[in-house]
Steps between C-alpha positions, in 0.01 A plus 500: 500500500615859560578650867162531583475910623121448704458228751163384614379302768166368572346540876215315591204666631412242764846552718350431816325176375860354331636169662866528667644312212336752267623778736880364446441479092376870531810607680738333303298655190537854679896417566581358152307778306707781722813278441460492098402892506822592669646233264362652153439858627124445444168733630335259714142508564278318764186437326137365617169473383179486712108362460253398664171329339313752683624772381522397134142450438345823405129334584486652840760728521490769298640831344747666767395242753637237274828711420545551880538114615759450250660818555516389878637135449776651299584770784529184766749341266690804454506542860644118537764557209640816652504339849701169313741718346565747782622171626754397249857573439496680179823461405547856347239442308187705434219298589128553331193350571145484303198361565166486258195309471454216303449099543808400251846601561569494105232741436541735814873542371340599096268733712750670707779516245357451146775433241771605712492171749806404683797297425462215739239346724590336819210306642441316810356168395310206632376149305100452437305260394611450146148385346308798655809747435421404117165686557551753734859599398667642785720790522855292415336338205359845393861615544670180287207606192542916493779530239828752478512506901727242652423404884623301727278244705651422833390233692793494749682693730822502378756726280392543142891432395760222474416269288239533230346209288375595221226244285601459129282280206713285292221304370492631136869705508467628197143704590605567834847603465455875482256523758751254700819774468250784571441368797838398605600856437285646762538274716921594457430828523290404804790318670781742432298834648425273826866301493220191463648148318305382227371142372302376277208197505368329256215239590378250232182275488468205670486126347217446619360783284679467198406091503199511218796681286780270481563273266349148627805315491685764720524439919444706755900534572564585096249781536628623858874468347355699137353771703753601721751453200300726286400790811905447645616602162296784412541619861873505440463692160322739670723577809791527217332713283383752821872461641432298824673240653426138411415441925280762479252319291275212629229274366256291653227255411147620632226781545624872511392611819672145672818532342564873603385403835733202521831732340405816672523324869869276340645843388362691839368737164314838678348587179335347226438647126272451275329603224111573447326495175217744658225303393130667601166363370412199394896427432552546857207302595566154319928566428609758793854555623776275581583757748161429657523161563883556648352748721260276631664172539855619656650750784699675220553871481400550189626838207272458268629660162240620240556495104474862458729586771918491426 
């Protein structure tokens, strides 16, 4: 991960309809986004997109008339932005703000910047309904699929540094390895521009699910004791071979999202990482993200890293 040079944060457009605890995530979004562009010497941007159902169907509303509504939903939300930033201590820092029309947050950013998007994403966040987010894909999960551009989820109101935990897949070592260090180097990177202490997780499958696999002689404690042998080991090879310390690296029996919840709230971690695949279509519909389901299922702040992006 290099010092990211453009910073961008994401504004909702309905301010005045956000809850007080969605209020306090915003601010501490607003104060940790000034906080890491003083930090990395970064541009930073506040960045919203408007629409409105009526104004996107071009049935009834038409030629300039059409162009007009939009046109006038984005100068309200300019109008808000300036008034929210007048309102902030910049920090030295020169503030920007754009707004532009569009329903998705990953394709208002591809129209208003094209190739050249921004380094990092910081997102005010909030769970959904995980079998109707599958359909409608919100915003975050739009985020966690667009590839090169890293963002940051935040679902609570606290400092984006300290300790980071990042997720690492020791299932099948020797496929995963390289991806395994890649990550592990960011995430370094990551902790030494923000003074940040790193560990690592690995979570491996239940008994329970590994049951029809085992040899039928085998108990439930030999397969417990094999698995944790197996993960603990590889876990350790990999904190060796990416120069942490041996305390820095935990495993844990159980699902993804249940572990990093459970280790993230022991080590009083402010920031998860983890990485996305980026799968869209039909991959996205049946496999999806790991970061998806972590998203949904835990208070985490969440960095999610994408393949492309070192």
């Amino acid at each position: 991960m290099q010092l990211p040079q453009t910073l961008l944060i994401d504004i909702p457009q309905d301010l005045k309809d956000l809850s007080d605890e969605q209020h306090k995530v915003l601010a501490e979004c607003l104060r940790a986004t000034l906080e890491l562009g003083v930090r990395f010497n970064s541009k930073v941007i506040l960045f919203s997109h408007v629409y409105a159902l009526g104004a996107a169907l071009d049935t009834w509303l038409q030629g300039s008339l059409l162009h007009n509504a939009r046109e006038d939903l984005v100068e309200q939300q300019q109008v808000l932005l300036n008034k929210l930033v007048s309102g902030l201590d910049a920090k030295g820092l020169t503030l920007e703000t754009k707004v532009v029309w569009g329903k998705h947050l990953d394709d208002a950013l591809v129209s208003a910047y094209g190739d050249n998007l921004p380094d990092l994403v910081i997102q005010p966040s909030q769970h959904h309904l995980f079998a109707a987010s599958i359909i409608r894909q919100p915003n975050e999960w739009r985020m966690i699929r667009m590839p090169k551009v890293p963002v940051i989820l935040q679902q609570k109101a606290n400092a984006l540094r300290g300790r980071v935990l990042l997720t690492v897949d020791v299932g099948e070592l020797e496929e995963t390895q390289e991806s395994n260090l890649a990550a592990i180097r960011k995430a370094k990177k990551w902790c030494e521009m923000t003074d940040s202490e790193l560990h690592i997780i690995n979570a491996f499958p239940s008994v329970a699910d590994l049951m029809a696999f085992a040899p039928a002689e085998w108990t439930v404690p030999q397969i417990q004791s094999t698995l944790k042998e197996q993960h603990s080991e590889r876990l350790k090879k990999l904190a060796m071979d990416a120069g942490l310390l041996p305390d820095r690296a935990h495993v844990a029996e159980g699902q993804v999202a249940q572990v990093v919840d459970h280790f993230a709230e022991e080590l009083d971690a402010n920031l998860v990482m983890i990485s996305s695949h980026c799968r869209k279509g039909m991959q996205g519909f049946f496999i999806g993200n790991t970061a998806e389901i972590v998203l949904e299922q835990t208070k985490c702040n969440l960095l999610v890293l994408k393949p492309l992006e070192e």
